[in-house]
C-alpha positions in Angstrom: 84.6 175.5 284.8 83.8 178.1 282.1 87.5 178.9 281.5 88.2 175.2 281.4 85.8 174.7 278.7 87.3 178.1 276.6 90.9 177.1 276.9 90.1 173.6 275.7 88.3 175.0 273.0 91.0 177.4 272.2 93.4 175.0 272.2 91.2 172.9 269.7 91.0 176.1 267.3 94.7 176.0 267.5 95.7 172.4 266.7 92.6 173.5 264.0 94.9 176.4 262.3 97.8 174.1 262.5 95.8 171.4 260.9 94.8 174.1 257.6 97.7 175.3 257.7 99.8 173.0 257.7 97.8 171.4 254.8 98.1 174.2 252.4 101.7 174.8 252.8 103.5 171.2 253.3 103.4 171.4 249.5 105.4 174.7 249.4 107.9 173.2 251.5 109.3 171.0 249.1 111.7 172.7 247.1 115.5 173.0 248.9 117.4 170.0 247.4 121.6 170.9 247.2 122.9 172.2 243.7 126.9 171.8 242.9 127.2 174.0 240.3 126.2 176.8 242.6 129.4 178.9 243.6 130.7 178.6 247.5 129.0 182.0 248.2 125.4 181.0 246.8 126.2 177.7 248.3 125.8 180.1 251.4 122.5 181.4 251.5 120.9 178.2 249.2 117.8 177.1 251.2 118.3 173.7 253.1 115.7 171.2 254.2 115.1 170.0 257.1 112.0 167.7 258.6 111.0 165.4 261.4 108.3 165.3 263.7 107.2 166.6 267.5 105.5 166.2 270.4 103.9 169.4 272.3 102.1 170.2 275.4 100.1 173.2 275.7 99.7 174.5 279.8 97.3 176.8 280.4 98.7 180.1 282.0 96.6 182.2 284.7 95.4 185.6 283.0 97.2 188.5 284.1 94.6 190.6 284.9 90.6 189.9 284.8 90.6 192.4 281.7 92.3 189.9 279.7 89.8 187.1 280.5 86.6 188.9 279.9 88.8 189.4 276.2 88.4 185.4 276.0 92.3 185.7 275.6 93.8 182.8 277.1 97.6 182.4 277.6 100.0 179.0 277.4 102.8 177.6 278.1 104.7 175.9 275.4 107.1 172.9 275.7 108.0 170.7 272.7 110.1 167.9 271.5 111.8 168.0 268.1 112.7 164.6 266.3 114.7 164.6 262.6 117.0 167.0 261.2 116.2 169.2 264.2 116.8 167.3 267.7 115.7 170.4 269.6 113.8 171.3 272.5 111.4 174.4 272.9 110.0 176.6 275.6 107.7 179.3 274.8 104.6 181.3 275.3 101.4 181.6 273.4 98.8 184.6 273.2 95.4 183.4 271.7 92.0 185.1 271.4 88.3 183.1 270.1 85.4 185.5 268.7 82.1 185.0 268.9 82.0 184.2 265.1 82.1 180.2 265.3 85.8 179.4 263.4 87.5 182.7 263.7 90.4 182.9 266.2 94.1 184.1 266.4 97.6 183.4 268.1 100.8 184.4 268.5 103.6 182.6 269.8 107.8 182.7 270.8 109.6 179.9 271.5 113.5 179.3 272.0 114.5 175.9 270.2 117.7 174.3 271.6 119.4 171.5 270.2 121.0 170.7 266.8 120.1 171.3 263.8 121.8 168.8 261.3 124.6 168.5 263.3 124.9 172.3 264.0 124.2 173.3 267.8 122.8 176.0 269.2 119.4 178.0 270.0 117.0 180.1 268.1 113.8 181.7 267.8 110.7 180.9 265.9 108.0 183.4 265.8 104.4 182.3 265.1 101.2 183.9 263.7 98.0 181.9 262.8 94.6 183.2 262.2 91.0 181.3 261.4 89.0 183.3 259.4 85.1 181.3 259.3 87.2 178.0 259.4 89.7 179.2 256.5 93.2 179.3 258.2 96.7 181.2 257.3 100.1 180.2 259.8 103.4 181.7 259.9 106.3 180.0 261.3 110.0 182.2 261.4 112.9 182.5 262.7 113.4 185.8 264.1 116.2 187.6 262.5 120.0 187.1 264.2 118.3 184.8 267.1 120.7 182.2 266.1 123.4 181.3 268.8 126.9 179.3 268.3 126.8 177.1 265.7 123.7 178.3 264.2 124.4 182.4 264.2 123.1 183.7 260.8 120.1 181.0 260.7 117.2 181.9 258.9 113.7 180.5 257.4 110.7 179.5 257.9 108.7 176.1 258.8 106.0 174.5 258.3 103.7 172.1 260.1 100.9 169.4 259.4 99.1 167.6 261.7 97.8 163.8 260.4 96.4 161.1 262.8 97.3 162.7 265.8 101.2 163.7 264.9 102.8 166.5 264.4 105.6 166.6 261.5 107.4 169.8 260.5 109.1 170.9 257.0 112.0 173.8 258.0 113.3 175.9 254.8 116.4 177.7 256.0 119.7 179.3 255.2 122.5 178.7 257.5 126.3 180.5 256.5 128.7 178.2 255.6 131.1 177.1 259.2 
């Protein structure tokens, strides 16, 4: 019953981080339109926007040892659904830890994304990093270097989520080299 409670409240803190987060960066997110007079190879590496919305389902995991849960770390399983520019899939694991100081909290998270990605298929990685400090959150969301497979080898960048009424919509600044 207890570790009911603690992983719904961790997941709460989460969804909380992604909220602030998500807030103070979907401004920074913006900027990626195409420019023409830019020459084929800058054309290369220029940032590219890409957004949408998605759907995920947190599953709490079993700790792996009692060490762990006396550490209120709490482990889940992630599965998501990517709608826009990115029509992906994700599996992936998250690592997340509340202290007794009421809005500070931490995660880490992997997940493989599968799908396309404007047209371009393939898989990739995002790695993810969020902390609460006393309610005041900071979130990283990147694609780990040379995770890219098949059409999307070389991808790079970094995404951004916000949370508002309920949904989940994602802003994803990357570089992709030309095909």
């Amino acid at each position: 019953m207890m570790r009911a409670m603690t992983t719904q409240l961790i997941v709460k803190v989460i969804t909380g981080i992604w909220l602030l987060a998500g807030m103070d960066f979907a401004t920074a997110a913006q900027a990626g339109s195409l420019d023409s007079s830019k020459t084929p190879q800058e054309v290369a590496h220029q940032m590219i926007h890409a957004s949408g919305t998605f759907q995920v389902k947190l599953t709490p995991q079993k700790p792996d040892n009692k060490e762990a849960e006396s550490a209120s770390l709490a482990r889940m399983s992630i599965d998501k659904r990517y709608q826009g520019d990115l029509e992906a899939t994700s599996k992936g694991e998250m690592l997340s830890v509340m202290t007794e100081v009421k809005g500070s909290a931490g995660y880490v998270a992997l997940e493989r994304v599968t799908g396309t990605l404007h047209g371009r298929s393939g898989s990739f990685v995002l790695q993810q990093s969020g902390t609460m400090t006393r309610g005041a959150a900071e979130m990283s969301v990147t694609v780990v270097p040379d995770s890219g497979t098949d059409q999307l080898v070389g991808l790079a960048g970094k995404m951004t989520i916000k949370i508002s009424g309920g949904e989940h919509f994602y802003e994803f600044e990357y570089t992709l080299p030309k095909r």
